[in-house]
Structure formats: C-alpha cells, structure tokens
Steps between C-alpha positions, in 0.01 A plus 500: 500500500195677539629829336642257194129387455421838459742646256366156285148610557587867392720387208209276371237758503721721255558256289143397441432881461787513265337203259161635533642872331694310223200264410270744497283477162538765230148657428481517097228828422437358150431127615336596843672144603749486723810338361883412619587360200783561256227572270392776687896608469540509117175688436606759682844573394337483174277760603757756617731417177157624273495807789818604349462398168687238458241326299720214360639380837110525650421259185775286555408440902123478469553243200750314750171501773235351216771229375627396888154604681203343283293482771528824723257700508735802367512326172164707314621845688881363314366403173290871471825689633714363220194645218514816722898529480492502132186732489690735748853506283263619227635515132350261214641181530454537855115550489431226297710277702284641847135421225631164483575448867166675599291264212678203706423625843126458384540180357681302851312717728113619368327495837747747672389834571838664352408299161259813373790712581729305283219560196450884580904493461485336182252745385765814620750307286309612213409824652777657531657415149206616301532807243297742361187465324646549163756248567551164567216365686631137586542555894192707569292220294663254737484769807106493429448080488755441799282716687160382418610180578594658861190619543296182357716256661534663887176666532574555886826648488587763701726611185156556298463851480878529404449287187163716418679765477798410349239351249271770430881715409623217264138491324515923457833437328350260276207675442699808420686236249138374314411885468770622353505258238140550463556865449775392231270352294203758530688720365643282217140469426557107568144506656447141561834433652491839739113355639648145552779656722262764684251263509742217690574844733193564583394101602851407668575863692191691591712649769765679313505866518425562089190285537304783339734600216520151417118495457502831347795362229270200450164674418721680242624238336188362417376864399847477297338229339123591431691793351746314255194280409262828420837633287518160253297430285515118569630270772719360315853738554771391714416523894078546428291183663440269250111447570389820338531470112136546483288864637311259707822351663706828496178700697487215748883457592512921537200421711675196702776758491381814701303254752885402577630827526182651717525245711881543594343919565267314690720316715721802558206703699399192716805394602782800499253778524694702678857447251567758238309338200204511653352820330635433169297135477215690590571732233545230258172296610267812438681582157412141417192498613509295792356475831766643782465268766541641901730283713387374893638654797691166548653530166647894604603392813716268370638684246572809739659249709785360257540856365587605875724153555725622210813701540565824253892517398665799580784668234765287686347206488453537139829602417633187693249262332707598155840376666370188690447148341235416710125624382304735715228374695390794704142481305447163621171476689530420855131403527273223376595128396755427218381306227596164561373281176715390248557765208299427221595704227261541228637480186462704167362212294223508755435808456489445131267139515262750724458781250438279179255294717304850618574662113373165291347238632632295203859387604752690194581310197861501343613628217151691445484872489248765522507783266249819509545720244374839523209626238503847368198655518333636129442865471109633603256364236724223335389148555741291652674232198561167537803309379381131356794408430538410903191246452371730784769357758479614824864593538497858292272727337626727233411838393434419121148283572192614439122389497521385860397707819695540774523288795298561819766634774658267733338558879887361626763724244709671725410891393773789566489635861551835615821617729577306717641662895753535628708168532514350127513661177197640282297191373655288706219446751181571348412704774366889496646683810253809423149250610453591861569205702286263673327503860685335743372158597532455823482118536782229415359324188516149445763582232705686695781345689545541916705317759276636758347193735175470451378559878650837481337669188467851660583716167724805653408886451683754336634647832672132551670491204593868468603575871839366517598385156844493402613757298611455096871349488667746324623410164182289453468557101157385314574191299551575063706242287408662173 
C-alpha cells in the first residue's frame, strides 16, 4: 500500500512538471510582454513567411491578427509589418501601397516610438525613386517635405541624423536642378529669369556644393544686364527694365544693378571663401571698383569643413552615374543643418516690380514710349540750326536749325566706356581694366553681405585662407554668353 502511495506521489510530481514546461509563457522581443496567446502565434508565422519572402501570405496572416486580435498588443508591430511587407517586395505599386500603410500607422498610433520610423520610411519611398536633376523632380520634391516633416514633427528621434542626411542629399539634387536651369537662361541672356532661379538657390540651398558658381552666375547676370542697358539706347527693347526710359532712371537702375551683382561677389568671399570662385569675385569687385571684403575665421572654418565632408567621384563612379537612374549625391555635405523652411521661390515678376521701383520711382505707364534720338554734331565753327518746325519739342532735334546754341551737357548721359576685362565684351561694362586697382579694405562694409555671427567677427589672414585651399576644379571655364 505504502509503495502504491508512492508511485502516486512520483507520478504526480511529473505531471505537474510536465504542465509547468507546456504553459510556460512565450517571451515576445518586440512587445517585451510575455504572451501565450494565439496572437502571439500568428505574428510570428507571419514573421518567418516575410523571412522567406513570402510577402503575400505574411499580409494575409498579420491582417487575420488585426481583424481577430483588436486588442493585443501585437496589433501596431502587425499593422507596421504589413507597410513593411509591401516596402520590402519593392516595385511601384508596391511602394505606394507600403506610403499608404506607413501614412496610416501614424494616424491610429502617433505616440508610439516606431511612428517616426514609419515617416522616415515614407520619406525613403520617395528616395529611392527620384531621378536626376535634369529630370523629373516629383519624388525628390516630395523626398525633401516628407523629411522635413520627420525632422519637425519627431525632434527626439533617434532616426534624426538619418533624415539630415538623407535631406541635405535630396536638397544637393535639387539645388543642382535650380542651377542648371539658372545657367540655361544666363546664357540665353534671359537675365531676369536666370537671377530668379539662382537667386531661389542661393536662399533655399546654401549648402549645395555649387554655392559659389551659383553666386558667381548671379553677379553676371546682373552685369549681363548693366551691359545690355549701356548697349540700348533706351529701356524700352524687349527684356530691358522698364523704369529707365529717362538718363536719370537708366543711370540709377545700372546703379541698383551692380549693387546686386557686387553684393552676390560679396557674399561669395564671406561665406565660401575657400570654393573655387573665390578669386574671380575678388577680381570682379576691384575691376568694379568695390571694396573686397575679408571673411572671419568662423566663416573659413566652416567652409573648409563642408569642403572636407564632401566626397570627389572617381572615373568609375562617373562612368556609372551615366548608366544609373538615380542622381549622384556624393557632393552632398555631411556637415551643418539642412534648410528646413518652406521654399520660397522668388519669382521673375519680382525681380522685374524691384528694378522699375529702383530705375523710376514713377510706376511705368502703358502704351507710352521713350524715344532718344541721336544729334549729329555740326562741323568746327558752324553754329548748331534749329528746326521750328518741331515747335521746339523735346522729343528730336534736327540738324537743319539754326540761331539757337547748343544745350548744356547732361551730368547723367551714359558716355562710351573703354574695354572692358576679361568676362564681357568691349563696352559692355564700362569698366577700364588698365586703372590700377584699388587698396584692399580690410573691413566688412555695411554693404557687404556676411553670414558670419556677430560674436565671432575675427577677419582671417591671408595664411588662413591660402594654406589649405582647394585647388581649381578642372574644367572651371570663365563665364561669356556673347
């Protein structure tokens, strides 16, 4: 009897050791919550069917979870897995069914951590389907606001830096798109729309890797203009500013004119002094006349320290850039902040409004033109006739008057001007390349244009900006649309 007790006693303990093995609760790593659930079953036969790529049946059995399962706790991890099965199986259709999933993900479930994943997905949607710059640019416009909104929306993301990045490559490639057009239309001689696109550059991008060019290309322009101006004889041709049919007007908007384009040489030696366009605005500033401003120690730094961040392409990588779809973004900067305000691009009827309002201060009037005719001048000893039958109208003198002397000489006619340099054509620029240039002022002007802070104003020596400066790009060819 006793040994029967026994055997019962023995028997029992197994068995409760038994239960206690099968009941034991399955540890989910994505959860951390323990869980013996059939819940706990489907997600992860879903998860080994996306292991091995069987994307539709994970879909099917992690839909089957949400729909049975509302309230497990596997249901947000379920309802991101089905946008990452359809981001995984890749393809078109695919990715903007996985956008869709991931834009819904943020809507049911905002406060989860995995939530600024889901966006930063979104954004790679877009990344990896944009083009080149001279190509559509529908998916790296998106790329660049699906981002931002990343960065605005989950400021303490441990995903951050990711979507910097990825940001400051999407916003080269568009920059690389505004240039390019820009450069189009400089040397169209479309002035006003080439500055409204290297102007909207220059705001929106101040990272991308042409910065200077574009500055250079813009300072141009509006020498392409002062030019054009100098060349006509009124204001009034097709693609001249409209608030110059007087002398007065025409001297003040070539005035208004090269302040814009010494400004953009300005801006090129205190922020990229140490780019490749760097000696020819200075060359340009003392041909016009203009102070050469010195840039801070902060503002070289800087500069040497994108310049260093930036990745030269080899042959290879060149050859494959032809073949590939996707852009090339190895001269993305990989220091400093992307911008992150909304583009504002300035148009080319603001350009226009601002140029008759510095030319004229009248506003134009319709349908009225402004004529100057030339005079002939009368042979040595001759006086100068006088046609009455004008009534003595100012529009046109003529060679037949007489009895009248001339008139005194207009302080603002525009005189001929000697050669001009280098960059435009002769009487294009007004300005004699054989008068010795200017000393070097030493001090930013209030004029001038820096983005160094004003605590650091330490002006940099020679030595700083000579020492390690990158060398000229070759193929870097002097800008000449005529």
């Amino acid at each position: 009897m006793s040994r029967r007790i026994t055997q019962m006693i023995v028997l029992g303990t197994l068995l409760l050791i038994a239960v206690g093995c099968t009941n034991k609760k399955a540890v989910n790593p994505l959860a951390n919550v323990g869980s013996k659930q059939p819940d706990k079953v489907l997600f992860d036969k879903a998860m080994d069917a996306m292991h091995h790529n069987r994307f539709d049946v994970a879909r099917l059995t992690l839909q089957t979870l949400i729909n049975t399962y509302p309230d497990s706790e596997f249901v947000a991890r379920a309802k991101l897995a089905v946008g990452d099965s359809w981001y995984a199986e890749g393809g078109t259709a695919a990715l903007a069914q996985a956008e869709q999933e991931y834009d819904d993900f943020e809507t049911f479930f905002p406060n989860m951590p995995e939530a600024a994943e889901a966006q930063l997905k979104i954004a790679n949607i877009h990344y990896q389907q944009m083009e080149k710059a001279d190509r559509d640019f529908t998916h790296a416009k998106r790329a660049e606001d699906e981002y931002r909104k990343m960065i605005l929306t989950y400021p303490d993301s441990k995903l951050l830096p990711e979507a910097k990045q990825r940001l400051l490559e999407v916003q080269e490639v568009l920059g690389e798109r505004e240039f390019e057009i820009g450069r189009f239309y400089y040397l169209r001689e479309s002035y006003v729309a080439s500055e409204a696109r290297l102007q909207s550059l220059i705001n929106q991008y101040p990272l991308y890797s042409k910065a200077d060019e574009a500055l250079y290309l813009l300072g141009q322009s509006y020498e392409g203009q002062v030019a054009r101006i100098r060349n006509s004889p009124t204001c009034d041709a097709k693609g001249l500013p409209r608030g110059c049919s007087t002398e007065a007007g025409k001297a003040k908007v070539i005035g208004d004119l090269s302040e814009r384009a010494s400004k953009a040489y300005d801006q090129i030696l205190t922020r990229y002094p140490m780019m490749d366009r760097s000696d020819d605005a200075k060359h340009r500033l003392e041909a016009m006349k203009q102070p050469v401003p010195r840039p801070t120690k902060a503002a070289v730094a800087q500069n040497k320290a994108e310049i260093a961040s930036r990745r030269e392409t080899n042959l290879g990588q060149k050859l494959l850039a032809v073949i590939k779809k996707s852009p090339d973004t190895t001269m993305a900067a990989k220091v400093g902040e992307p911008s992150l305000a909304p583009a504002e691009m300035v148009a080319p009827s603001e350009i226009v409004r601002s140029e008759i309002s510095g030319g004229s201060s009248a506003p134009p009037v319709k349908g009225v033109l402004g004529v100057e005719v030339v005079t002939p001048q009368p042979p040595p000893g001759t006086a100068p006739a006088t046609d009455n039958s004008l009534g003595g109208s100012p529009f046109g003198k003529s060679a037949n008057t007489a009895g009248t002397t001339p008139p005194a000489a207009d302080p603002n006619e525009l005189k001929p001007n000697a050669a001009p340099d280098n960059e435009l054509k002769p009487a294009d620029t007004g300005i004699d390349p054989t008068l010795p240039p200017p000393a070097q002022v030493n001090e930013i002007h209030n004029g001038s244009s820096s983005s160094a802070t004003a605590d650091d104003d330490t002006l940099a020596s020679d030595k700083d900006i000579s020492s390690s400066k990158k060398k000229k790009k070759k193929g870097l060819k002097k800008l000449n649309p005529f």
